[in-house]
Every structure is written in C-alpha cells, then in structure tokens.
N, C-alpha and C positions, 0 to 999 in steps of 0.2 A: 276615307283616306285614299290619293291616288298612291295604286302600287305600283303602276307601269315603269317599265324602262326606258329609259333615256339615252340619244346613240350621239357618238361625233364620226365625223370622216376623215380621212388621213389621206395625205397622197405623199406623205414621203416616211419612210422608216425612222428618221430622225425625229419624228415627230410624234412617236407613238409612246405611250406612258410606259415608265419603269418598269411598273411591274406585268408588262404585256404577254412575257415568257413564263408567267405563274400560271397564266391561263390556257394558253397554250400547250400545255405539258403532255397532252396526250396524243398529240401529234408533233413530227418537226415540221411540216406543210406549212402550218401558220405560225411557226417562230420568228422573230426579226432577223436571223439570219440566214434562211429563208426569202423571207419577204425581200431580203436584200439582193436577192441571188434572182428575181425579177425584176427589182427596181432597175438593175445593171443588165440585167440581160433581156428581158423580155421580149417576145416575138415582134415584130415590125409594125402589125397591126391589133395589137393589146394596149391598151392602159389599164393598168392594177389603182385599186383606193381597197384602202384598210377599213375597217368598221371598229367600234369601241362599242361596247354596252353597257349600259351605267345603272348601277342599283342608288341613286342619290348620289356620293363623287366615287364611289366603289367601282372599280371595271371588273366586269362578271361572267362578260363575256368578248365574243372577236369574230370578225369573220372576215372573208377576202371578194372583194367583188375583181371582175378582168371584161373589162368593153372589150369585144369583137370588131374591127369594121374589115364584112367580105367582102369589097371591094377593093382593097389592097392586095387578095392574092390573084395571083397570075391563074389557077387552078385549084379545085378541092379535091385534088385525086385524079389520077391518071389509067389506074387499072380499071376500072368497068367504064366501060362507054358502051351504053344501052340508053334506050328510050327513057327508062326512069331516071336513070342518072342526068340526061338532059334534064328532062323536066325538073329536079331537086336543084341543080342550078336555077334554073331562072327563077326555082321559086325565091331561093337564096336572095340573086341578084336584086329582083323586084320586090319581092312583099319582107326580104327578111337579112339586108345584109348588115344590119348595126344591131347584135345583140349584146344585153347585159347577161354576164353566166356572177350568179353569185355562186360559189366554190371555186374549182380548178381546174380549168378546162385541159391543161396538159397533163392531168393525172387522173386514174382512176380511183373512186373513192372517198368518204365521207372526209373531204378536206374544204368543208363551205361553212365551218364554224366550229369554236371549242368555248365552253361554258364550263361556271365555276359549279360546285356541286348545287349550293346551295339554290338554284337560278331555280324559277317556273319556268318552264323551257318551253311553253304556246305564250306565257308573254314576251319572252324573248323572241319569239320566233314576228310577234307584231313588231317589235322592235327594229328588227329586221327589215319587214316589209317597209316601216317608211321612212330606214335609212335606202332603201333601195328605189322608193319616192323621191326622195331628195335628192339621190344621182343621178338620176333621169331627167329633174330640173337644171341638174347642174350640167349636164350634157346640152338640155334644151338653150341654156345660157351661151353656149359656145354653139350653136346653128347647128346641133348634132340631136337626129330623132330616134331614142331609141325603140326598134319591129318589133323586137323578142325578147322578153326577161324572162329567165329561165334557174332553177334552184339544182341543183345537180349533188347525182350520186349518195342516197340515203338508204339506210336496209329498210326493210318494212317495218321494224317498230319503229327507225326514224322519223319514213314519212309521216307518220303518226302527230308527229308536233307540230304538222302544219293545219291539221284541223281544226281552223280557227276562218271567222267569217272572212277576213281580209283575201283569202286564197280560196273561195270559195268557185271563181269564176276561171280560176289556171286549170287546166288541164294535164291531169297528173299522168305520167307514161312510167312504163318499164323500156331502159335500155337493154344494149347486148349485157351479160353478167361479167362481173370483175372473177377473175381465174384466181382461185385461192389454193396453195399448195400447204398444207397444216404435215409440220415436222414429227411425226414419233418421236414419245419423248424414250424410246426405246433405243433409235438410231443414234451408235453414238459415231458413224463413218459414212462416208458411200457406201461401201462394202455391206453396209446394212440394211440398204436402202435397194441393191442390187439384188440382195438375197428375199426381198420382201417382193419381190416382182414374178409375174407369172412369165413362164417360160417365151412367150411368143414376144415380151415386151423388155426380156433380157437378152433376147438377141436382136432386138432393135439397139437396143444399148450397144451390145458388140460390134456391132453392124456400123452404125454412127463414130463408134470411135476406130474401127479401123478404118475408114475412111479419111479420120485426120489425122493420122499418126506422121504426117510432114510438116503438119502444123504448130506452133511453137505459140502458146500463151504467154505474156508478159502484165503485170501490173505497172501501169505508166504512171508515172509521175508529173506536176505540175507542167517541170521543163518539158518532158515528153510532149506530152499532150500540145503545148506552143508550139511547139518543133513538129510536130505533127499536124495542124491545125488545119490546111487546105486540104489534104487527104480526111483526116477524119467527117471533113463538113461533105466533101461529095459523097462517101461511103453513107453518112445519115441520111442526107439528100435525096439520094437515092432510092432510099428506103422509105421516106417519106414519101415523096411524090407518086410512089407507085404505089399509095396507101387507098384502100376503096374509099374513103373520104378525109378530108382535111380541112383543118378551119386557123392555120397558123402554121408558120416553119418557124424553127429556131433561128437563133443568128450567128453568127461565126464564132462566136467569141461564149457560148452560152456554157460549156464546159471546162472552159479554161477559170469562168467568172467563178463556178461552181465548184471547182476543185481548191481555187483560192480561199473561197470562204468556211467552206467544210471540209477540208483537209481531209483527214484520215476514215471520214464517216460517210464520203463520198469515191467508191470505187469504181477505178477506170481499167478495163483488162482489154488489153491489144491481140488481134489473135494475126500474126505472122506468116508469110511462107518465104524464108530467107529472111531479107532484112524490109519485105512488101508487107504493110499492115493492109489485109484482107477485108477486115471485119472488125469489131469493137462493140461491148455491153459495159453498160456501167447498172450501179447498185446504190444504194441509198440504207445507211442504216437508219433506221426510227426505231428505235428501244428494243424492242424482244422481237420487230416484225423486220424482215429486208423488202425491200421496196424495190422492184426493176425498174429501171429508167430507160432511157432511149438507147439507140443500137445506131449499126449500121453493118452493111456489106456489102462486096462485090457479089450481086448476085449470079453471073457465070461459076464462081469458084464455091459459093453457097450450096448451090444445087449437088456439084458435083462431091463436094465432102463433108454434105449434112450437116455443115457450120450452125444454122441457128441451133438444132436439136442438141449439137455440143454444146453449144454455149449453156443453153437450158441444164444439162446433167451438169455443167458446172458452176451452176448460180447453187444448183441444189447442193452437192457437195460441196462447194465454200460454205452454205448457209447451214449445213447439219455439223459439218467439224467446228463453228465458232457458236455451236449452243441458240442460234434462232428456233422460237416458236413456229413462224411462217413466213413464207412468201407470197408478196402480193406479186403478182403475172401480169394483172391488168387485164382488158380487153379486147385485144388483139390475137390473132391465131389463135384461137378457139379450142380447135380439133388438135392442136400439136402441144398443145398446153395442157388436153385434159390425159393427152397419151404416155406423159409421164408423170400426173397422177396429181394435177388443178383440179378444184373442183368447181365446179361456178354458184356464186353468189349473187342472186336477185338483184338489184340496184334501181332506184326508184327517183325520180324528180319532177317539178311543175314545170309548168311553160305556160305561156299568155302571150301573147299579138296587141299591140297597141291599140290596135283598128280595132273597133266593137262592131263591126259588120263580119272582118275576118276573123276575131278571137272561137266565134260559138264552134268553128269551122278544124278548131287548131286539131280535131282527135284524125282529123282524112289528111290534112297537110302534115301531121307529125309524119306519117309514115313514110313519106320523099326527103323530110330531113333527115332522118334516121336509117340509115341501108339496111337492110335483112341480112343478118347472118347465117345460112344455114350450115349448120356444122352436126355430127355425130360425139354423143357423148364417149369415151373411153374408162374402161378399168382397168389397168396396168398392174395391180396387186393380185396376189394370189387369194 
C-alpha cells in the first residue's frame, strides 16, 4: 500500500482549504491571515505559492514557498563594501539571482512548515521536495530558471527530517543564530528583570534611558500609522539599506496592510521628540512567544540616545508585564541582543544550485552568500 503524500499549490489565500488554520496552529507565520498580509503586501521582487499536504483528501500538512528575483534590487546592503562583499554580488548577480526559499525569508525561524501530529514527517518532508519540483516547472513554464532552492531556518532535531535520499545532494549550512530571550517565569515586572542583572549591565540600563528621557513613546494606531506612512517607510529604509546584506525591501504600504489584518496582535510603537517620529519597532503576537518585526530610525539621533537599546528594554518590559514566555529577537545585532540577555539558538538549512557542475561547489560559495558575523557573546545576569 502507497503511504506517500500527496501536495496541491496555491497562489492565492482564497483558495486554500478550510480547514488550513487547524494546521497551522502552532504558528501565526503560516495562517491565512498571515498569508494574506503577503499576498497584499509582499516585497517587489517575491512571489509567495502556498503548499497543502494530503494524507488521501486529509490536509496534514502546509508550508509557504517565496521566489526571489536579485535582480530587481537596486542593492544587497550598503554598509560593507569590501572585496568579499563585491564578489557575494556577482556571485548573486551571475550564478544565483532567482532563488526558491521554501519558509520565510523575512523572518527568522522555523516558519517553512506546520504538520498535523499524526504526519511521518521524512515523508512529509519528500512531499515537499516535489512540490518544490513542481514550482520550478511552474517557473520554468513562465521563462523563469530557478539558481538556488533553499529550506530555511530549522533547529537541529529539525533538520533531522530531511534525512531522506531526495536532499541527499543540498548542502546543509548553519546560519548566523536566531536571538532568543526566554522570560522568568519569576518576573512578574521590569523591575524584576532590572534587579536580576549584574551591576555593570544595570547601569547600561540607567545609562540608555537617561539618554531618552525627551523621548516620548506612543502606540500608533491604523490612522496613525497612514498618516505617518512616508516618514515611517524612509526611517525603515534606512535601516535597511544600511543592512550588511539584503535580498528584499518592504513596500510602502506593508504595515498599514498589516495592522489592518491583525489589529490588536500586531504592535506599532512610535518613539517621538516633540511631535518628530524618530524611530519605530513593531511586535507580533503568536501565542505565548512575541515575535519583533521590522524597525526603523534616524540613525543621527539613535546613536546619540541609544534608541535601538531602548527600544530592546521595552519590547522586554511590554513582553514580561502581558505574561510572554519569550521573545524571538531574530538575527540581527548579535552583540546588542545578547547584552540584554538573547541567547542564540543554532539554526540550520539546505541549499542546492541547479547547475550539477556548480551544486558539488555550493559548501565554498555558501560562504560569500552568507556574511560572517563576528560578534561577542554577553551575560548580563548576575
């Protein structure tokens, strides 16, 4: 008896079975509300298609695939310009600008599938690979050749499910680590989170917030956020572009789409000097974890009043006074993340080259796709 699973593809949210948010449950990444919050917004040079996995007409399982094409950005990052960084473009450019990411390229973290309990989850995972076949045909249909398919962001018992002959030939990497801040379930304030730090990294704390004591927080609202929309996109812009690598900008409208669909579970905090929004962090609830999302700031007035570090002690202290487990940090500033007390978590995924000359090649070319972070780890507790 064949047990294998069975996949369909999706390219529109309307189109995706009922019961799609049963399966999804342990993430909101792959919710259709969600999914919808791409469909509307999605970066410039993304197309999103949905996955279904079928146990007979059972959907058992889901996942999100996101095409790349690098040659719609103007730039992958503007802050290192060194020789390596040259050459990681042209490798881009030439051997690798139309990648498939199955998961979620604008987020850190296992968000490239949710399964039901009962699933085999290495035949699930073949299931995968050739609906992941099938979009590469479906690409090749429309004169588009996908370089680089790539599985993203899995902990090490995850990558585990891919041990199966199909991915025998991908070359499996460790990225930079996702920055996980795990809450005391003792904290039940700041004030507890303050008292739990060793001296030298409580008066970084002091240190950071007198610095913005002119600064004035707001939680913005839908209107807000509209009424604010050209300032907020250059404050991200910003911050992007001056990112050591990029594969995507958002689009104008990416937060406004996002606040419309997730209302109250989607947090937007303005941070002010007079009636001049400075800077901006937004949040994401998903069940017991908060999720950071994208920012922005003037980075003149950043530097001078340690705005990102504030922002940081106040993602924390929202996330301890409303009863969160954790915070996911993401990938990003490293060193400033583990100094108020991230800790990093491993993160693991495939990659493959379409080319069978360049694929054997992929373990020496990973490393110009991939920038080196070198950072110092931090313990900020006593």
């Amino acid at each position: 008896m064949n047990t294998d699973y069975s996949f369909k593809i999706y390219t529109s949210t309307a189109q995706l079975p009922l019961n799609w948010d049963d399966v999804a449950i342990s993430t909101i990444f792959l919710s259709k509300k969600y999914l919808e919050v791409l469909e509307k917004s999605s970066p410039e040079n993304m197309i999103c298609h949905f996955i279904g996995i079928f146990e007979k007409e059972t959907l058992v399982g889901i996942s999100l695939s996101q095409f790349l094409n690098l040659n719609k950005l103007a730039s992958f990052g503007e802050r290192d310009q060194c020789i390596k960084t040259a050459v990681r473009n042209i490798v881009f450019r030439n051997f690798g600008s139309q990648v498939l990411v199955l998961g979620n390229n604008m987020l850190t973290g296992q968000n490239c599938y949710a399964l039901s309990d009962s699933i085999d989850k290495k035949k699930a995972m073949k299931a995968l690979y050739f609906a992941t076949t099938e979009l590469k045909k479906i690409f090749k249909s429309k004169g588009v050749t996908i370089h680089i398919t790539t599985y993203k962001d899995f902990s090490e018992e995850e990558i585990k499910n891919f041990a199966i002959p199909e991915f025998e030939n991908d070359y499996q990497f460790s990225t930079q680590p996702n920055m996980i801040f795990s809450i005391n379930e003792n904290w039940k304030s700041e004030h507890d989170y303050i008292d739990s730090l060793s001296k030298k990294y409580r008066d970084q704390y002091k240190r950071a917030r007198k610095r913005a004591t002119d600064i004035q927080k707001r939680k913005l609202n839908l209107e807000d956020i509209i009424s604010l929309e050209d300032t907020i996109y250059e404050l991200y812009f910003h911050v992007a572009k001056n990112a050591p690598f990029n594969t995507f900008f958002l689009p104008k409208n990416h937060f406004r789409i996002f606040k419309e669909i997730f209302k109250d579970k989607f947090l937007f905090y303005g941070y002010f000097i007079g009636e001049k929004l400075i800077g901006f962090n937004t949040l994401i609830k998903n069940g017991a974890i908060m999720d950071t999302y994208f920012l922005g700031y003037d980075d003149s007035i950043q530097r001078e009043k340690m705005l990102y570090l504030n922002m940081l002690y106040d993602m924390i202290a929202y996330s301890i006074n409303k009863g969160f487990k954790e915070i996911v940090f993401a990938r990003t500033a490293l060193e400033i993340k583990s100094s108020v007390g991230a800790k990093p978590l491993k993160m693991y995924g495939l990659i493959a080259h379409n080319n069978r000359l360049v694929n054997p090649y992929m373990s020496k070319i990973f490393k110009y796709l991939e920038p080196e972070s070198i950072w110092q780890e931090r313990n900020p507790f006593k």
